[in-house]
N, C-alpha and C positions, 0 to 999 in steps of 0.2 A: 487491494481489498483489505478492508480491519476485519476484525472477528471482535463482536461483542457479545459478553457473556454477562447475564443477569439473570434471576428469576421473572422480573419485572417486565412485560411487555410493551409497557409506559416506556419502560426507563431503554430498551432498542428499540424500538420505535420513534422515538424522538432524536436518540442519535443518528438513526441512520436518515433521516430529516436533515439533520444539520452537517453532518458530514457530506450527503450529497449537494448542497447548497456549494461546498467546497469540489467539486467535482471527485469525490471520492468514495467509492462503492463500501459495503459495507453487506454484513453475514450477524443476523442477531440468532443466538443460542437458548436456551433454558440450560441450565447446570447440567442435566441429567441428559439431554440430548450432545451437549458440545464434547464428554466422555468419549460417548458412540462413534461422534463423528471424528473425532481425533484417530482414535484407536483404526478406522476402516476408510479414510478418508485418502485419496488416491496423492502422489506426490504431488505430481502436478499443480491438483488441488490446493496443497498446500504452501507448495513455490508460490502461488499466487497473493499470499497474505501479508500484508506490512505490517501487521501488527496483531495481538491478541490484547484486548482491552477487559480485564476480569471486573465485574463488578460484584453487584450483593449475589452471591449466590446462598444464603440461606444457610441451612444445614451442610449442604456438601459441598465438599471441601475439594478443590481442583488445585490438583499439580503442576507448579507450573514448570516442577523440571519433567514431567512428563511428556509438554506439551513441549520443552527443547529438545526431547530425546526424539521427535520428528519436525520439529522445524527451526530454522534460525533465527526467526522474527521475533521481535522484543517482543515479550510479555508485560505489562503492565495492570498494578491495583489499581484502580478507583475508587478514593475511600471516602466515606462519609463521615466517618464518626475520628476526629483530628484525636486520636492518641497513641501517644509515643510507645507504647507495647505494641497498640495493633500496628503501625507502621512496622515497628522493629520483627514482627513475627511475617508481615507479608516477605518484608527483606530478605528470611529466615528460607523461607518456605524457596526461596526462589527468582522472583520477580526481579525485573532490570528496573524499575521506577516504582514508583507510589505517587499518586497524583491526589488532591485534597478535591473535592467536589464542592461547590458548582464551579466548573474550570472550561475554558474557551473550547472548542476543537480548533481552531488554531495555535493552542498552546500544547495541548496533545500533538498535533500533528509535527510542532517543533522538535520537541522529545524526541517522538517517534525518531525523526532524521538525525537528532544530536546521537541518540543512542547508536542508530547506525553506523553514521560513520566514525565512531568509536571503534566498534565490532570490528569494522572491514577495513579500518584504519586507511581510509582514504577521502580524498577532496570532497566537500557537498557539492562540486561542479565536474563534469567531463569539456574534456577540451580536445574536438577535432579539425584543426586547420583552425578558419577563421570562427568558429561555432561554437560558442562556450554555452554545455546544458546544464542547468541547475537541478540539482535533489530534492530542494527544500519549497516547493512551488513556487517560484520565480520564474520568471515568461525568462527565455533564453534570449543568448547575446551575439549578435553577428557582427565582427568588428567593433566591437563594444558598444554597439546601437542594440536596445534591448527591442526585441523582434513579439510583440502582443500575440498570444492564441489563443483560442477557446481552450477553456477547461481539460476535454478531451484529450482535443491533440496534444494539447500540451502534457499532458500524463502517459501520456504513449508514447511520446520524443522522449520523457524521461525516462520508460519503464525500459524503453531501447538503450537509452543511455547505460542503464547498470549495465545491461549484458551486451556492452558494447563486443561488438566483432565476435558473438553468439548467434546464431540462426535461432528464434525464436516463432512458435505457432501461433496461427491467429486466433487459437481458441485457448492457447497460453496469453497472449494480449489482451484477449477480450474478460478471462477472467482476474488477471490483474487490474483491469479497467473499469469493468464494471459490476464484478463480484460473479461467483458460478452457481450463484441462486435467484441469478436476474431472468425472469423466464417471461417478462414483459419487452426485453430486447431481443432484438434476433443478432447472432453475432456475425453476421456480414454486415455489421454495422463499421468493423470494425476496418473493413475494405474502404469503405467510404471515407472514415477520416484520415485514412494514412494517406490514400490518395488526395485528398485537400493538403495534406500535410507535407508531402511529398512535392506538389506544385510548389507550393509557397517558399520550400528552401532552394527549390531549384531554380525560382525567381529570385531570390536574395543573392546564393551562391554562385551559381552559372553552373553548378551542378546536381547531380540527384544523390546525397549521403545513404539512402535508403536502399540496400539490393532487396529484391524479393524474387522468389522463389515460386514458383506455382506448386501447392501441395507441399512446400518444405516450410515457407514462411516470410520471416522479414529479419535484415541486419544492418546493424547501422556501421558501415563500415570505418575503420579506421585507421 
């Protein structure tokens, strides 16, 4: 899930538009509410997020070593107005990037991964057996034959990928998936796609990489 932050209603609203288009969920704020929610906002919650996306927020001014002293996910400005103080002051303030506006969400979503695996200093791919999963949304690789998925599944093979050999919940999955303010999904959705998800590699591989757990969750074993 992203977190976006603007005063502008327009301006999340239309990202979370175009980010889902990209199969990726998305949490729009008002300056004054994203504070709130920072501050009281459950870990869990928070594990859930790839990214903080700050925009115009107006008057108030949002920290974004704030918003690292509870999470590790890049923070990133959105800037409109191309000048080399305000970049140097967002820099100043905190921020892992500054991104110039009008800019792709695919090029954001780039970032997002280049920044990452800077941080965690490790491969934009996991590699189990014959199973190479990418980070950066690329449909994964079985014996180097790239293996096509829905959107979905494909974000949830990834989201397992990070926490490979992790037990993770399905209400951890489902809010990295499809954000924990989606209340138009019900999240035994999310039983459905692992199970599609699950067939389909154990038709490729000859076997299931997936343990699950009843009440504990799901691992992708390694």
């Amino acid at each position: 899930m992203i977190v976006i932050v603007d005063e502008r209603d327009l301006v999340t609203d239309g990202y979370n538009s175009l980010f889902d288009r990209e199969g990726v969920a998305t949490a729009g704020f008002k300056p004054s509410e994203f504070e709130d929610w920072v501050d009281s906002a459950a870990d869990d919650d928070l594990k859930a997020v790839r990214a903080f996306l700050i925009g115009d927020c107006d008057k108030t001014e949002i920290s974004p070593r704030k918003i690292k002293g509870r999470s590790s996910a890049p923070v990133i400005a959105l800037s409109e107005q191309h000048s080399l103080d305000k970049i140097l002051g967002f820099f100043e303030a905190g921020v892992d990037d500054v991104i110039r506006k009008p800019v792709h969400v695919r090029e954001i979503l780039a970032r997002i991964a280049a920044i990452s695996r800077r941080a965690q200093d490790e491969a934009s791919f996991t590699e189990i057996g014959a199973l190479r999963i990418y980070t950066d949304g690329r449909d994964p690789e079985i014996d180097g034959k790239v293996m096509p998925l829905p959107r979905r599944e494909r974000r949830i093979l990834e989201y397992l990928a990070v926490n490979a050999g992790r037990r993770v919940t399905k209400t951890q999955v489902f809010n990295a998936i499809y954000g924990i303010f989606d209340e138009e999904v019900e999240e035994n959705v999310v039983e459905s796609h692992i199970s599609k998800l699950r067939r389909k590699l154990r038709e490729k591989l000859g076997h299931d990489p997936i343990d699950s757990k009843r009440f504990l969750g799901y691992r992708l074993m390694t």
